[in-house]
Structures are given as C-alpha cells and as structure tokens.
C-alpha positions in Angstrom: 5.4 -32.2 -19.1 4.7 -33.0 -15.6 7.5 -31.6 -14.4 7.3 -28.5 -16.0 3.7 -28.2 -14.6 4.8 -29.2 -10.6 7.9 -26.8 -11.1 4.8 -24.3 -12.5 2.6 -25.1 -9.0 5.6 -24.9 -7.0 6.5 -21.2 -8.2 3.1 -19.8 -7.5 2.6 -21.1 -4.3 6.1 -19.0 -3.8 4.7 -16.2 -5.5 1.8 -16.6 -2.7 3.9 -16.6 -0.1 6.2 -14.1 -1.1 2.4 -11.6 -1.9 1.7 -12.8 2.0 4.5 -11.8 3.1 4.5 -8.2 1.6 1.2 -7.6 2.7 2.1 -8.5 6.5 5.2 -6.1 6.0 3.0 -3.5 4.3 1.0 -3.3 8.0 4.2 -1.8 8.9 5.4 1.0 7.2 3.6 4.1 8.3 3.2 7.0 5.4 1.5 10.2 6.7 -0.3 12.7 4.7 -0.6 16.6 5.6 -2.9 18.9 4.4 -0.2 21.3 2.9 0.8 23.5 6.2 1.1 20.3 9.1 -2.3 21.5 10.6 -3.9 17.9 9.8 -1.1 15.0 9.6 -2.7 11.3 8.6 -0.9 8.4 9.3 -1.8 5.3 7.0 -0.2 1.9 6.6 1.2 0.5 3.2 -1.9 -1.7 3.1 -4.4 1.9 3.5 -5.3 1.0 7.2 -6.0 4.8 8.8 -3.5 4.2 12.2 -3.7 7.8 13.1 -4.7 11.6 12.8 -3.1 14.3 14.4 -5.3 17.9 14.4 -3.5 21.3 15.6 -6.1 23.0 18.4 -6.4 26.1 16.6 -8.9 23.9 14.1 -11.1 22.3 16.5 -13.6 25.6 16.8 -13.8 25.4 12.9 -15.5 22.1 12.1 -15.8 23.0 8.3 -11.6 23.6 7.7 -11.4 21.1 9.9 -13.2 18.6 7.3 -11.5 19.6 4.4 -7.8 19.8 6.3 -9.2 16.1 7.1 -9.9 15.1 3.8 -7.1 16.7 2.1 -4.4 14.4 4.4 -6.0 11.3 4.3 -5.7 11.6 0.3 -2.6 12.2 0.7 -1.7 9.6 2.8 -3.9 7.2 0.7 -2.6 8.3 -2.4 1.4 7.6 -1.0 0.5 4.4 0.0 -1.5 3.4 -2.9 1.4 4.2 -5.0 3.7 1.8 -2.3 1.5 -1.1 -2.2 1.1 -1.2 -5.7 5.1 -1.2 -6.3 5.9 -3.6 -3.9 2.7 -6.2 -4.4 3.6 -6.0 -8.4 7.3 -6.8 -7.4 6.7 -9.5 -5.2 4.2 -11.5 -7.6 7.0 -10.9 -10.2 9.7 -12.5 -8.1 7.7 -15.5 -8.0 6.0 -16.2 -11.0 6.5 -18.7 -13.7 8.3 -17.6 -17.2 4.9 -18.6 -19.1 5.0 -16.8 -22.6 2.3 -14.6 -23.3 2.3 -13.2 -19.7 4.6 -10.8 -19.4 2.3 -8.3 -17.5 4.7 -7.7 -14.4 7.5 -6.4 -16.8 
C-alpha cells in the first residue's frame, strides 16, 4: 500500500514538473493576432503575456478604429493562445498523472 502511494507522490511531483516546464516553454512561442486586414498585428505569448503591437500609420489620426482594430487583435491573439495553453497544459498534467480510477478527466 505504501508503495503504491510513494509511486502515487512520485508521479505528481513529475506531473509538476512536467506543468513547469510547459509553462516556461509557453513564454516562448509567440502567436499574433490581426484585426482582419494586417492594420493592427498583436503578438502574445502561449501563456497570454501581450509582447507586442504593431499599428500601420494610416490609423494613428483615428483613435476610435484605432481602438477597435486594437481590440479586435488582441482577441485574436488571446483567443490562439488560450486555445494553445489549454492543449498543451492538459497534455502535460496527463503525461504525468497517476492511473487513479475515477479520474479520467485528461482523457
């Protein structure tokens, strides 16, 4: 019984590490987002840090498009990356957890 229960510990602490370790790798994968046309291109990492924003000249006299180009790419880019993080922290905790029955929630 004891074994079972140190083999138990021993595969969650590697399904930490392993969750650790995607979330440090996650910090570098860029995705960017546009606003449909390139005029406003967000740049997010897999963990939904905002790294950049690129905005075309012809929409800094129009602060109003300008918001809603804004907008419109970082959703995107948020929306991409939510989508990554999600796939890749759900496979990692997978990888390393324990066959306990009943829990079978990252299948």
């Amino acid at each position: 019984m004891f074994g079972d229960m140190q083999e138990m510990m021993a595969k969650l602490k590697e399904a930490q590490a392993k969750i650790e370790e995607t979330k440090k790798r996650l910090d570098t994968v860029y995705i960017d987002g546009d606003s449909g046309d390139g005029i406003v291109i967000a740049t997010v990492t897999g963990n939904r840090e905002v790294k950049n924003i690129a905005i075309d000249n012809s929409l800094l006299k129009d602060k109003e498009a300008l918001e809603d180009y804004l907008i419109i790419a970082l959703n995107k880019a948020i929306e991409k990356a939510t989508a990554i993080n999600e796939a890749e922290m759900a496979a990692a905790a997978k990888d390393g957890m324990p066959d306990l029955p009943g829990m079978d929630m990252f299948k």
